[in-house]
N, C-alpha and C positions, 0 to 999 in steps of 0.2 A: 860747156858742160859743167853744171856746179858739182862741188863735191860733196858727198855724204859727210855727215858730222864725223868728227873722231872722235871713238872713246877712249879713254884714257883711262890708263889705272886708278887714279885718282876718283875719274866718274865712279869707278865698279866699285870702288872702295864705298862711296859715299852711298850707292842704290843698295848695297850690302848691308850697311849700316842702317838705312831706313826701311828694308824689309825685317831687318831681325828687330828692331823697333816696334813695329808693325804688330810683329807673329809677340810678342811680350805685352803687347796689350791687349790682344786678342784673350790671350794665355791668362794675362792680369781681370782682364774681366769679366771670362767665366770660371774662372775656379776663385773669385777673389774670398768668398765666404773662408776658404780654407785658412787666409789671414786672421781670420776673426776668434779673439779668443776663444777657447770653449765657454760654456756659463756658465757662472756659480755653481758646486752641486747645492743647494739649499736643503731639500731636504735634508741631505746625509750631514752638511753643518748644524743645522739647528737640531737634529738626533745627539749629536755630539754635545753639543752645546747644552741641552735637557740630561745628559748622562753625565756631563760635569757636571754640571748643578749640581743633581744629585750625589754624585762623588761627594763635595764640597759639602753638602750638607749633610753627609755622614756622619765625617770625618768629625765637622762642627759636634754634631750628634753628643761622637765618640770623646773630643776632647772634654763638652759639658758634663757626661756622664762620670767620668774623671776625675774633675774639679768637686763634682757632689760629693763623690764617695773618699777625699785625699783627703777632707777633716776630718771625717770620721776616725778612717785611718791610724795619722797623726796626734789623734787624739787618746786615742786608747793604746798607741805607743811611746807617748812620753808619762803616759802616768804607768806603765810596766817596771818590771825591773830592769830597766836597761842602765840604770844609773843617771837620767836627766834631771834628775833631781825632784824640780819644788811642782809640777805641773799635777792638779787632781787627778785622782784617782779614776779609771776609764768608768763609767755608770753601766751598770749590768742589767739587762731587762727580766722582770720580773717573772716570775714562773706563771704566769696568767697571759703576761703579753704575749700578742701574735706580730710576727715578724711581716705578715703578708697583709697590703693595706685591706681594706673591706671593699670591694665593688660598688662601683657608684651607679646609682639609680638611674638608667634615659626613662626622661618623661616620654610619653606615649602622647604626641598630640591628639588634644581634645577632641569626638565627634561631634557629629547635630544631635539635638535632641529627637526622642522616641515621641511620634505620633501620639496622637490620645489613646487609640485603640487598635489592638491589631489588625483591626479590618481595614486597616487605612494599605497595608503594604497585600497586596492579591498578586495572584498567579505564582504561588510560591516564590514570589521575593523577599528574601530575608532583610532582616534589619543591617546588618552587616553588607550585603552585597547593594544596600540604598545608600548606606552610607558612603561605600566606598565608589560609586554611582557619581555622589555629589562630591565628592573629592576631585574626579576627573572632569567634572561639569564648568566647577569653579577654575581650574587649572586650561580649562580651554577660553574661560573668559578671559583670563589672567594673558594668555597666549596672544591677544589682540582680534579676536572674533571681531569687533569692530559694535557691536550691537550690547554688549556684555560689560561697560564701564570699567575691564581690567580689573585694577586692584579694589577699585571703591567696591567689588563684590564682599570681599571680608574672606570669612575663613570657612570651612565647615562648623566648628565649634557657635558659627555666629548663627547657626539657621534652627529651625525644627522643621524633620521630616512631617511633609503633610500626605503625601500620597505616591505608590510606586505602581505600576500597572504595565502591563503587558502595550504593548503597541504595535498595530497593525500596517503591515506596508501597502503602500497605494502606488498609482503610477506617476505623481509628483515624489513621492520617499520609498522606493522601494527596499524590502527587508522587514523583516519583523526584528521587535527589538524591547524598548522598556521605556515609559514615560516616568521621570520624577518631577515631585513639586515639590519644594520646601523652600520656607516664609523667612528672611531675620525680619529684626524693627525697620530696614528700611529700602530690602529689596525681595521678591519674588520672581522664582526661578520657574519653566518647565523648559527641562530637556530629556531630549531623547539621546537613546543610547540605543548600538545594534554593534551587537558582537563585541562587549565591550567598549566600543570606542563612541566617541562623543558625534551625535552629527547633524544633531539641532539646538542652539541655546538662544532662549526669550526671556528675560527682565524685564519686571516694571519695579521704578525704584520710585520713592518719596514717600511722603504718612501712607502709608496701607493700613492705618488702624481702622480705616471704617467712619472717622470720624465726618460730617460734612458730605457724607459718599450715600448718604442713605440707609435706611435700616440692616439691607441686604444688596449688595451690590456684587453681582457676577463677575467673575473676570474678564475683564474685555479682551485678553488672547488666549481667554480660556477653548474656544474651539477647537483648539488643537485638540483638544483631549477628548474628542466626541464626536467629529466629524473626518471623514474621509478625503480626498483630493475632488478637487471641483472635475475633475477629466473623468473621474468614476462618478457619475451623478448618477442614482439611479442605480447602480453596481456596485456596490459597495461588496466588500467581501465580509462573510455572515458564518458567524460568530461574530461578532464584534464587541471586543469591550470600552467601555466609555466611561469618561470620570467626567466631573463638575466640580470646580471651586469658584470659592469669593470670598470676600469680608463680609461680616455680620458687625451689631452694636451690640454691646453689651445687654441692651432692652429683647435680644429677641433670644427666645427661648427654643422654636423649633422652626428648622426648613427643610422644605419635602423637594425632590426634584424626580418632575415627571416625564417619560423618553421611551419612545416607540409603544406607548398603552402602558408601558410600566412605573409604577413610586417606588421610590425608596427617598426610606428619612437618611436626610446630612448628619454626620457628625459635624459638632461645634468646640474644635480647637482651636482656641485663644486666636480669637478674634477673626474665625476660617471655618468657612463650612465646607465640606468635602464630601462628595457623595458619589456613588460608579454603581455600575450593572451592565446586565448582557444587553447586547440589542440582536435579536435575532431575526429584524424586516428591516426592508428601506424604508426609510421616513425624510419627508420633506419640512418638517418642524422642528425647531431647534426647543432644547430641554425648557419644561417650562418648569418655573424657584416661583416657591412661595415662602413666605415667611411669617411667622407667626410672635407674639408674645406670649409673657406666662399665662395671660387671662385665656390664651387661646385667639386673640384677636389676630384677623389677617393683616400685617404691617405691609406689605410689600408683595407683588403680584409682579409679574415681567412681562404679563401681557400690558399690563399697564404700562410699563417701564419706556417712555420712546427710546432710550439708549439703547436698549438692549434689542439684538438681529433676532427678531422671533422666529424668520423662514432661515433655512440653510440656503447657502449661495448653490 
């Protein structure tokens, strides 16, 4: 008959030992996070860290403010009676002088320049609200729009306003809002604005003078300004206002632009013809430009034109 093992104190010591081992690791790793430092407060150090600054540059501030005002001081106290002797006399300001410097001037940055005529800006948009139009136009190209060349846009100061207009929402843009165009030497802008905010910008950059381009040359993403969303064909929504631009030469004297049975003549601002009206039908023809010289002679037709989209898409 064999006998069962013996345990021994020793054994129970050692099973002891390896269960409370055990229950410690166990222990160790589910609460081990509890080990783990807390983290940085960061914000609340770098709050601190900005409020010392500022402390520190008070302080600086207060001690420069100090140092300015200790010659002075020093100065109109040794030439006193105090007995220092040989130091001049303190200089007293004059019964004319003002102790309080004069306010200095902030320049007002530049606007664009004012259309040729006020019939360039319709729908009661002021000069002021086109202006400040093209200030947030530029500043979204500026933003990296991707389309908009950033900074090679220039400034507002660099453009002239050429046209501001009401703008109609479609079901590719919905919202009603405001189209602006304005020309520098060597980009053109339309964007739309609605409620303020920017939410279409188109540039074309390089010679826009018209030179080599043809007597009268339309703007090739002038459509925006005259036609609706291709999903509304045929529906358009009526009222509808509609502008036209392009470059003109110097040789041409007058251009008419003709839309939905109606003319109206273009103004011609520097080196820009710009023309608008109601369109109150559907039309399936895009505006027809003529241009004219002084003699009256027809220079430029756009039915002629192959570049130019005479049907609407």
């Amino acid at each position: 008959m064999s006998e069962e093992p013996r345990t021994t104190e020793e054994d129970q010591d050692g099973e002891g030992v390896r269960d409370f081992e055990e229950r410690l690791r166990r222990l160790l790793a589910e609460d081990a996070y509890a080990f783990h430092p807390a983290p940085a407060p960061y914000p609340v150090i770098r709050r601190r860290g900005v409020l010392e600054r500022r402390r520190r540059l008070a302080v600086a501030g207060l001690a420069l403010a100090v140092l300015a005002v200790a010659p002075v001081g020093a100065f109109a106290w040794a030439g006193g009676s105090g007995g220092r002797g040989a130091g001049p006399a303190a200089a007293k300001p004059s019964a004319g002088a003002s102790r309080t410097p004069s306010p200095t001037a902030v320049a007002t940055p530049a606007g664009p320049g004012r259309p040729a005529t006020p019939g360039q800006l319709l729908d009661g948009i002021t000069f002021e609200q086109a202006a400040d139009g093209l200030a947030s136009c530029l500043a979204y190209g500026r933003e990296g729009d991707g389309t908009a060349g950033g900074e090679a846009l220039g400034v507002p100061a660099d453009y002239r306003l050429l046209l501001a207009l009401r703008s109609t929402g479609d079901s590719n843009s919905p919202g009603d809002g405001r189209f602006l165009v304005a020309a520098s030497s060597s980009h053109r802008l339309i964007c739309k604005l609605v409620d303020g905010a920017v939410t279409g910008l188109n540039t074309s950059g390089g010679d826009l003078s018209g030179d080599g381009l043809g007597p009268v040359f339309p703007d090739a993403n002038g459509g925006k300004l005259y036609q609706q969303s291709l999903l509304d064909s045929g529906h358009w929504k009526l009222p509808f206002r509609w502008g036209a631009v392009g470059t003109v030469e110097p040789s041409v004297a007058k251009v008419t632009v003709s839309y939905g049975g109606a003319t109206a003549r273009a103004v011609l601002d520097h080196g820009w013809f710009v023309a608008a009206g109601v369109l109150d039908r559907q039309v399936t023809a895009a505006p027809h430009v003529k241009g004219y010289d002084s003699s009256g002679k027809l220079v430029y037709d756009s039915d002629h034109d192959p570049s130019y989209q005479r049907t609407l898409p």
